[in-house]
C-alpha positions as CSV (number, residue, x, y, z in Angstrom):
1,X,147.7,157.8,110.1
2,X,145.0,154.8,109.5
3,X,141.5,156.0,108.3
4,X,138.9,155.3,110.6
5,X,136.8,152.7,110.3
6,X,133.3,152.5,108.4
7,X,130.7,151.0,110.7
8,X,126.7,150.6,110.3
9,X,124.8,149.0,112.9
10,X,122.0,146.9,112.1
11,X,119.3,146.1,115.2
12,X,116.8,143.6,114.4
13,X,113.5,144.6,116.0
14,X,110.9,143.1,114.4
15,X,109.3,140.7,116.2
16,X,106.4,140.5,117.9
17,X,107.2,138.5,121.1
18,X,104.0,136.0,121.0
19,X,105.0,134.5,124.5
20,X,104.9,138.1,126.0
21,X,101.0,138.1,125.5
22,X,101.8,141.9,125.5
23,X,100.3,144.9,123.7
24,X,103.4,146.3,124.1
25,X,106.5,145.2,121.4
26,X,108.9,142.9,122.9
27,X,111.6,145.1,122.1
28,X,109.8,148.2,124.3
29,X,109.8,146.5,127.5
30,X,111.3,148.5,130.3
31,X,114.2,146.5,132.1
32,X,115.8,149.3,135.2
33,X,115.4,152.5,133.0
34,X,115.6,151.7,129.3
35,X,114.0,149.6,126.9
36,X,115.4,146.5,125.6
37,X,116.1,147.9,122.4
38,X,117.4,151.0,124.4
39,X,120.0,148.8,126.2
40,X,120.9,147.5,122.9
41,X,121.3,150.8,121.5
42,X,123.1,152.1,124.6
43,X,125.9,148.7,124.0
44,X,126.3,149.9,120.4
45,X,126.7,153.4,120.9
46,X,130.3,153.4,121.9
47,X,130.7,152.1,118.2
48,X,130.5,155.5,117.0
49,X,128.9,153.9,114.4
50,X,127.7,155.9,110.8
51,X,124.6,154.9,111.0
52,X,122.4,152.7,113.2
53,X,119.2,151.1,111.1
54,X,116.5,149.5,113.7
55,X,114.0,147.0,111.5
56,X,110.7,147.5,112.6
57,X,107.7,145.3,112.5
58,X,105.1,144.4,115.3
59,X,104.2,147.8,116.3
60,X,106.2,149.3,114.0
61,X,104.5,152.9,115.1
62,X,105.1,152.2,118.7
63,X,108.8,151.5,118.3
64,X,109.2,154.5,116.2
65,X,107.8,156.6,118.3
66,X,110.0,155.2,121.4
67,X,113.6,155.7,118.7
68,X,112.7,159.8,118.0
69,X,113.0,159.7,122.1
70,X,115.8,158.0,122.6
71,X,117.6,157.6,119.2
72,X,116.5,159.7,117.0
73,X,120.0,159.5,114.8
74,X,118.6,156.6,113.8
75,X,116.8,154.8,110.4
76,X,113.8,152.9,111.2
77,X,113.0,150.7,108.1
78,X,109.9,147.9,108.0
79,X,110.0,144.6,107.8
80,X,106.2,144.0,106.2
81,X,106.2,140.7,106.4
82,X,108.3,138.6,108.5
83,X,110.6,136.4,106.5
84,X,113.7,135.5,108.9
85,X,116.8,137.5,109.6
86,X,118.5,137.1,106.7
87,X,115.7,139.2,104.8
88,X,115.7,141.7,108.0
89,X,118.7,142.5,107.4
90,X,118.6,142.6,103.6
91,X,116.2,145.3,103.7
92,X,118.1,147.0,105.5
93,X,121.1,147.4,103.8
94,X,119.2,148.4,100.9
95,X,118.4,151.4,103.1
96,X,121.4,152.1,103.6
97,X,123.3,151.5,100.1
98,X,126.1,153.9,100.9
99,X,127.2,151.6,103.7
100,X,130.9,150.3,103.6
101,X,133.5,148.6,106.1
102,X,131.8,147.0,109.1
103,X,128.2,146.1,109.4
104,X,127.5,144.8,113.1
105,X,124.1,142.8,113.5
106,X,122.3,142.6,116.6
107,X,119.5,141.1,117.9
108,X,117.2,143.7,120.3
109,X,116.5,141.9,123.0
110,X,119.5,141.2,124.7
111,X,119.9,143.9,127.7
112,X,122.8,142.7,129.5
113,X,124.4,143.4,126.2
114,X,128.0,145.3,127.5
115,X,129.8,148.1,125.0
116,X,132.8,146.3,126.0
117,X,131.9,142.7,124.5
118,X,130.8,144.7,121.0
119,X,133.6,146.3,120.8
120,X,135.9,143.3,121.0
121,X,134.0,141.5,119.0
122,X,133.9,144.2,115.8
123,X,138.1,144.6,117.1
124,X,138.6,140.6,117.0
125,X,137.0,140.5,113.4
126,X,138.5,144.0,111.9
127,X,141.7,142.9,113.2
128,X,141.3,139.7,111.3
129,X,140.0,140.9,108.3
130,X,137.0,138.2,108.3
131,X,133.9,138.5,105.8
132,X,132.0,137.1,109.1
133,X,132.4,136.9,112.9
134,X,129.7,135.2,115.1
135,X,129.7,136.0,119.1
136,X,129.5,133.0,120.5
137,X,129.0,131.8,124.3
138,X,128.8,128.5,126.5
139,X,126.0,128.7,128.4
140,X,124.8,125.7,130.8
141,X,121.6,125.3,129.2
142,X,121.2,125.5,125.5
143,X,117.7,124.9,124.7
144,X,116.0,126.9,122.0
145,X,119.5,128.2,120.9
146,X,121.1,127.7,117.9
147,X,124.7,126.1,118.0
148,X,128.1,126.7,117.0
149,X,129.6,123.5,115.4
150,X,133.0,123.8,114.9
151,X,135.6,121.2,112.2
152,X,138.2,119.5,113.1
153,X,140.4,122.4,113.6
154,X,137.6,123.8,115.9
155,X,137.2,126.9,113.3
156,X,133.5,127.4,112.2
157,X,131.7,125.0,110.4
158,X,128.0,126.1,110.7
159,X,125.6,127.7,113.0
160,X,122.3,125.3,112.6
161,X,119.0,126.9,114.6
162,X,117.6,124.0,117.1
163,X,114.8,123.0,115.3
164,X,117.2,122.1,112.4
165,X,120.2,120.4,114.7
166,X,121.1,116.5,115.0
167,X,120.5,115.0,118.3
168,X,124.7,115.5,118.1
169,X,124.7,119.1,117.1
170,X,121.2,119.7,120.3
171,X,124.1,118.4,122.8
172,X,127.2,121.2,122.0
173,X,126.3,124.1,124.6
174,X,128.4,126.6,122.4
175,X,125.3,129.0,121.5
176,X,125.1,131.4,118.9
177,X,124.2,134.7,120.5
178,X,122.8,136.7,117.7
179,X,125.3,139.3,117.4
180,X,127.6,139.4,114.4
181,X,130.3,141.4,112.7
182,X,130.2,141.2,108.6
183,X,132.2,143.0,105.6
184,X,129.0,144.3,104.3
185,X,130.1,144.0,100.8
186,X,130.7,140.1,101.2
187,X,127.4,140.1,103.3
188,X,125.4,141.7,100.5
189,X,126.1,139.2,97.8
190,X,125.8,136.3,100.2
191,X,122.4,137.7,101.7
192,X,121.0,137.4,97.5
193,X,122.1,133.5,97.6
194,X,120.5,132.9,100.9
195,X,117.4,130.2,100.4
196,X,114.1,129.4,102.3
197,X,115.0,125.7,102.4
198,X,115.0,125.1,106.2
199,X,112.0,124.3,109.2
200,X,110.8,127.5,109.4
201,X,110.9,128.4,105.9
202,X,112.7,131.6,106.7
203,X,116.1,133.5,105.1
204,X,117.8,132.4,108.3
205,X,121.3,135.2,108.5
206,X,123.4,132.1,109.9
207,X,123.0,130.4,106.4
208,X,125.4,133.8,105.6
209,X,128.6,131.9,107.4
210,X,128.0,128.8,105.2
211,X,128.1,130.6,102.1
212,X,131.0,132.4,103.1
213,X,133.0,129.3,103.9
214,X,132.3,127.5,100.8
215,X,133.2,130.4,99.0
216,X,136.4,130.6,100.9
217,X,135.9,133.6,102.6
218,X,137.8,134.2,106.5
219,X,134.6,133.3,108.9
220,X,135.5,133.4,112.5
221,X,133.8,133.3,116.1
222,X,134.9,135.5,118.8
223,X,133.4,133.9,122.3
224,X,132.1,136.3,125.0
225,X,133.8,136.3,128.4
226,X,130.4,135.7,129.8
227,X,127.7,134.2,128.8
228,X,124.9,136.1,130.5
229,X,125.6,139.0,128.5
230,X,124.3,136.9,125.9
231,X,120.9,136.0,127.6
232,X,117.7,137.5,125.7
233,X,114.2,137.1,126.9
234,X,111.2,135.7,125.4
235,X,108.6,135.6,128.0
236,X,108.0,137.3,131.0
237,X,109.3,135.2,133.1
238,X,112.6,135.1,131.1
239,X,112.5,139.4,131.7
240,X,112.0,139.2,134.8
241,X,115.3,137.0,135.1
242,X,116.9,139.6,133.4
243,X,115.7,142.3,135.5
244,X,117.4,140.8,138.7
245,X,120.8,139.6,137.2
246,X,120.9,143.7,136.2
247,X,119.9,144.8,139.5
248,X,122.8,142.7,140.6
249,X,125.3,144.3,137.9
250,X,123.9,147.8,139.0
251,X,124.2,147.0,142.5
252,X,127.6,145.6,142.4
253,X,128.9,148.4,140.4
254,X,127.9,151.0,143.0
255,X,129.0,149.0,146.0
256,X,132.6,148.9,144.4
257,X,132.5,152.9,143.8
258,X,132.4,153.4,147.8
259,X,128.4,153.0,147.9
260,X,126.7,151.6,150.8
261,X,123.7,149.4,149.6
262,X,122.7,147.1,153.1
263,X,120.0,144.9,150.9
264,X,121.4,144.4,147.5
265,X,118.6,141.8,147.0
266,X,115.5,144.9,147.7
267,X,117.4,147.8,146.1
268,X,116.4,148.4,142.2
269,X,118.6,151.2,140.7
270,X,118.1,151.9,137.5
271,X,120.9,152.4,135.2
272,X,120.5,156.0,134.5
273,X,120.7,157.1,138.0
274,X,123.5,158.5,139.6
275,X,125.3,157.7,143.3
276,X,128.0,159.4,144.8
277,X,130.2,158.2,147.0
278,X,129.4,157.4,150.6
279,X,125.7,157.6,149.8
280,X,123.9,154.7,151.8
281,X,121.0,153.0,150.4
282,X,118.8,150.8,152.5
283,X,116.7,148.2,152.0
284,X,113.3,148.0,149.7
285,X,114.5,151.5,147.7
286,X,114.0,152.2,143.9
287,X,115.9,154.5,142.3
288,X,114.8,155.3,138.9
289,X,115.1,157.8,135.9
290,X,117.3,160.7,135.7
291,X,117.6,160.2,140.2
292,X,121.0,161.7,141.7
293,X,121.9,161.1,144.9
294,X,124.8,163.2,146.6
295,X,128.0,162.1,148.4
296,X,126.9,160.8,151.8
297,X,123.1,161.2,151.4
298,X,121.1,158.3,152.9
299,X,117.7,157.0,151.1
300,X,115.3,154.2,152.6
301,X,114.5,152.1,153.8
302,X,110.8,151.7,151.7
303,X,111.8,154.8,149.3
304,X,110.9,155.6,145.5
305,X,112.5,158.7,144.0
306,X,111.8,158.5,140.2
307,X,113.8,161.7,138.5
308,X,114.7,163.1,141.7
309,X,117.6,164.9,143.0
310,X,118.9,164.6,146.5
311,X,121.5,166.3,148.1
312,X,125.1,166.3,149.8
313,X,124.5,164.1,153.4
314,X,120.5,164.6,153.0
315,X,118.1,161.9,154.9
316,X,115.3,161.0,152.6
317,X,113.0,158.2,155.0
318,X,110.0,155.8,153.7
319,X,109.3,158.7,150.9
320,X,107.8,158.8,147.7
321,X,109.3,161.2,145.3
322,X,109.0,162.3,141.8
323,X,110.7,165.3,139.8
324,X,111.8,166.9,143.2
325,X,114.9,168.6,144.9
326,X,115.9,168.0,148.1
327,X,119.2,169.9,148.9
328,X,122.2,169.4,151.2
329,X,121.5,168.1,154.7
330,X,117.8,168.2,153.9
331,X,115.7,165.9,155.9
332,X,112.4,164.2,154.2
333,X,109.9,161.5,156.1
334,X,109.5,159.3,157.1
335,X,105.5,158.4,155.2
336,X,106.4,161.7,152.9
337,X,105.2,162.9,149.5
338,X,107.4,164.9,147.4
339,X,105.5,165.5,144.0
340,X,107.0,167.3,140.9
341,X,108.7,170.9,141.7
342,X,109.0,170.4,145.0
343,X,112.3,171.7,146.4
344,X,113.8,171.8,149.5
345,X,116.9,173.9,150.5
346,X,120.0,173.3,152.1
347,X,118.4,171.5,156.0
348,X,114.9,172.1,155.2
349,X,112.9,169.2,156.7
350,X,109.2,168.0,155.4
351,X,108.2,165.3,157.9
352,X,106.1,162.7,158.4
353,X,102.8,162.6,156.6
354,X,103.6,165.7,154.3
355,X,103.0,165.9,150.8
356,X,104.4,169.1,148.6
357,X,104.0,170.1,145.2
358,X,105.4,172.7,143.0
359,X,106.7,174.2,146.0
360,X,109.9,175.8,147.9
361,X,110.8,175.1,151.1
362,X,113.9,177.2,152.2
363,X,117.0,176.9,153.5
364,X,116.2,175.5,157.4
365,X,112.3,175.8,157.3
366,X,110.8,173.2,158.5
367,X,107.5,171.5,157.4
368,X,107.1,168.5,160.0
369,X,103.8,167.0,160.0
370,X,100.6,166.2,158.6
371,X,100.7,169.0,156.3
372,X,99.8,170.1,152.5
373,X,101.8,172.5,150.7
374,X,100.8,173.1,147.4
375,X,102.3,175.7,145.2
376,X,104.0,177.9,147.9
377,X,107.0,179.4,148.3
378,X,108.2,179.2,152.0
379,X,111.1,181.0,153.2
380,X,113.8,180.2,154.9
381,X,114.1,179.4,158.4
382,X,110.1,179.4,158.6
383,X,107.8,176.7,160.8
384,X,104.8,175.4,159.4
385,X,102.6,173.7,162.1
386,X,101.2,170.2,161.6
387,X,98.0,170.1,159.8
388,X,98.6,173.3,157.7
389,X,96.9,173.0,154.5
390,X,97.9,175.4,151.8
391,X,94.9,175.7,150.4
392,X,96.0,176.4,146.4
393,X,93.1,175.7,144.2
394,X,89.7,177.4,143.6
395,X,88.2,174.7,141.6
396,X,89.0,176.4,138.2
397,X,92.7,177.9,138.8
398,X,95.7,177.1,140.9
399,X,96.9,180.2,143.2
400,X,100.2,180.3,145.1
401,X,101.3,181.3,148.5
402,X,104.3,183.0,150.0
403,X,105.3,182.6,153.3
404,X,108.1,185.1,154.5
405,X,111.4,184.1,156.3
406,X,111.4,182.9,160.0
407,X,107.6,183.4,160.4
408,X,105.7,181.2,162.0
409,X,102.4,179.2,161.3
410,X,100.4,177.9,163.8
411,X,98.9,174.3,163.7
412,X,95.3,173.6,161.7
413,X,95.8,176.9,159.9
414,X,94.1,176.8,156.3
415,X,96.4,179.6,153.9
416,X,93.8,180.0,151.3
417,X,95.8,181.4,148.4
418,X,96.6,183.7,147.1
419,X,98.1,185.0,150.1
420,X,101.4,186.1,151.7
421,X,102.7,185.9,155.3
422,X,105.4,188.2,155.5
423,X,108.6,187.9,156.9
424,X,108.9,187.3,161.0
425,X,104.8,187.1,161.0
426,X,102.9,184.6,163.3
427,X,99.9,183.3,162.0
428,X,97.6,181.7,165.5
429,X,96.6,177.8,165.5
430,X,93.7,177.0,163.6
431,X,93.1,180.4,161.6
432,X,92.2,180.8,158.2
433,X,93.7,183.1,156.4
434,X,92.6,185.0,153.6
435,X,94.4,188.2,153.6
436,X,97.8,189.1,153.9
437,X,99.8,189.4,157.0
438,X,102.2,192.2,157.2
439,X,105.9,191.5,158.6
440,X,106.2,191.0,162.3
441,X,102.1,190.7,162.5
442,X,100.0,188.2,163.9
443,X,97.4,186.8,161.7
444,X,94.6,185.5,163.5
445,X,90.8,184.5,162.3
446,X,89.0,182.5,165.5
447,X,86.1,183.2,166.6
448,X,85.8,184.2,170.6
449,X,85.2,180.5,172.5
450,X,82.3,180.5,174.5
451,X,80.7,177.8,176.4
452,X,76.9,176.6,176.8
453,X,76.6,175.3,180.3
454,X,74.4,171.9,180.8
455,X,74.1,171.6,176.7
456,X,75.1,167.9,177.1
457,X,72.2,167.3,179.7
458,X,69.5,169.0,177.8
459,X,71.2,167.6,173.9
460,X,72.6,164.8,174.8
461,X,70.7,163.0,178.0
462,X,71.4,159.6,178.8
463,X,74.7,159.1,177.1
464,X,78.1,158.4,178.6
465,X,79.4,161.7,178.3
466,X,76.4,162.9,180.3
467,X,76.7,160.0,183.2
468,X,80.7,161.6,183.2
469,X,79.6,165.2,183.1
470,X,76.9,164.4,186.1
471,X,79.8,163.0,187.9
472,X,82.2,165.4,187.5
473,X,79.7,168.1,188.6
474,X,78.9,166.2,191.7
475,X,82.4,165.8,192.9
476,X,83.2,169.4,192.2
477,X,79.7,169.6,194.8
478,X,81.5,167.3,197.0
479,X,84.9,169.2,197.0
480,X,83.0,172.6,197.4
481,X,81.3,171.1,200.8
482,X,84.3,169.6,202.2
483,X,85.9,172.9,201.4
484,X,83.3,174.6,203.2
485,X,83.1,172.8,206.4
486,X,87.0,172.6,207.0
487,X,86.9,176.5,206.7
């Protein structure tokens, strides 16, 4: 049986992205759910590499921080000062001294990065048995890029950053894409001949495949099948680009697994969601986080669920929803607010205008207008009338209500909590309720109506409403005479 191979991946992160005019690291912008340097990470991973050593510069603290959350495996090591990649990576071998067999090198801003590509390229120079093996890609544009000039025999013959290419070398559109494969004992004693002598004055890691060649070592590129995979970012605008040609490969992806998306273009999913088949996603919808949606659900149109979970053939309409539950055949908006622990049961509905929070909402209870519920439990089968406000906080503490199955709560009704409606109980339209009501009971808390006869006259003379109300009492006068003389 062949041993397996010794791998150490080496992400350079240590930039500081000038033309972001960020705060934020280059490598810790967010692209449909993960960082760059998470997408890198995630493309590596497959690898099942030993070890994984991100070099940290420009907020050094900040990029830490974000690896213990999504990577904590791996070995963060500082790159002080800046000196080029070839010292980047330098360092961080010497970090890692007990690394043998395959170091891979990648930059971290490349998102679109695929675990397939890495893996054929570390395959293509393993199986080989190069010192060195560049990915390389044509791309239609290659400004800013360095190049991949090839001999005679169109093997390797350099990689030469732009600023330091012929007018000749400027023209080839065969890019080096900042990914490489080495034998890391070959690219340890190359990395201690590697010079400053160049425009930037930098330890540039392409001066590795020169040295290599010379010395007559195997150096080889493999090319990637396409070349947007190659495409890194070093603006805004440039993310931004990126961010749509991954929506695309998101929404693609879902549409071929038997999902309905009806705007591709308006539907951002991010890569860590879930969507089962027959789910229909309509237009201007962002999925995003840890979000599942169930076989046959529908969301949108004009929807945000962030880390939400919705059910078998649910209906969630113009919502906005975060941390929540909505379960099987559950039906949410449209114009609705599902906030953290909110959880609906199988064909529960919260309607239009509704906003719940830590809350449950059972199995067929139904919560369809212009209501709060805040830290309730309501049970199943229940109605809560529109403009119910569960009214859960005191100013200090939060309290919770519980609101029994099948009762029933009458509209503009104020549950000041704590408080329980038991099970089968009515509560009358526009009470407030402070006490409990037993099972079967009806809570009510108005006042006897009475009326003031001629208030508007004496309160409110000379307005329209007392022009109508003088009107309407004469033709009641009128209709009592006319009465009066037919009998």
């Amino acid at each position: 049986m062949s041993q397996p191979h010794l791998r150490t991946v080496v992400v350079l992160a240590a930039g500081e992205g000038k033309r972001m005019k960020s705060s934020l690291p280059k490598v810790l912008h967010p692209l449909l759910g993960r960082t760059l340097l998470g997408h890198v990470l995630a493309a590596a991973a497959p690898l099942g590499a030993d070890r994984t050593v991100v070099v940290v510069g420009h907020g050094a603290d900040q990029v830490r921080g974000h690896l213990a959350e999504v990577a904590p495996e791996a070995v963060a090591v500082l790159q002080e000062r800046q000196l080029g990649t070839g010292h980047a990576v330098r360092i961080a071998l010497d970090a890692v001294p007990e690394a043998a067999g395959t170091v891979v090198v990648i930059n971290g801003d490349v998102p679109l990065l695929r675990p397939e590509t890495v893996d054929a390229l570390v395959s293509a120079h393993e199986g080989a048995g190069a010192a060195a093996t560049v990915l390389a890609a044509e791309v239609p544009d290659p400004t800013g890029l360095g190049r991949i000039v090839r001999d005679a025999e169109g093997r390797l013959a350099q990689i030469v950053e732009e600023r330091d290419a012929t007018a000749e070398q400027r023209a080839l559109r065969e890019i080096n894409a900042g990914i490489y494969a080495f034998d890391v004992a070959r690219l340890r004693e190359a990395l201690g001949k590697l010079s400053t002598d160049n425009d930037q004055g930098e330890e540039y890691l392409t001066d590795v495949f020169g040295l290599l060649r010379d010395a007559g070592e195997p150096v080889a590129v493999h090319c990637a099948a396409d070349h947007v995979e190659t495409l890194g970012c070093n603006d805004r605008v440039e993310l931004a680009a990126l961010r749509r040609l991954l929506r695309d490969r998101v929404n693609e992806g879902w549409m071929r697994t038997g999902v309905s998306i009806l705007d591709p273009h308006t539907t951002w999913i991010d890569v860590t969601v879930t969507v089962e088949r027959d789910a229909v996603i309509d237009q201007n919808t962002q999925l995003q986080g840890t979000t599942t949606v169930g076989a046959g659900a529908t969301v949108g149109p004009d929807s945000t669920l962030i880390d939400t979970t919705v059910g078998e053939g649910a209906s969630v309409v113009r919502t906005h929803a975060v941390g929540a539950e909505v379960g099987p055949r559950a039906t949410v908006g449209p114009f609705a607010y599902l906030r953290p622990a909110a959880k609906l049961a199988e064909r529960a509905k919260v309607g239009t205008f509704v906003e719940v929070k830590n809350s449950e909402v059972g199995a067929g209870a139904k919560v369809p207008h212009l209501s709060y519920v805040g830290d309730a439990t309501i049970g199943a089968k229940a109605n809560i009338g529109a403009a119910t406000i569960f009214v859960n906080y005191d100013g200090v503490k939060k309290h919770r209500t519980v609101v029994g199955e099948a009762a029933f709560i009458g509209c503009d009704t104020s549950l000041i909590a704590p408080v329980e409606v038991g099970p089968g109980a009515y509560v009358a339209a526009g009470s407030a309720i402070t006490q409990d009501v037993p099972p079967g009971a009806l809570g009510v808390t108005r006042a006897p109506q009475r009326s003031i006869d001629g208030w508007v006259a004496r309160k409110r003379a000379g307005t329209a409403s007392a022009e109508a109300a003088r009107r309407a009492a004469e033709g009641a006068s009128d209709g009592a005479g006319a009465a009066s003389e037919g009998d």
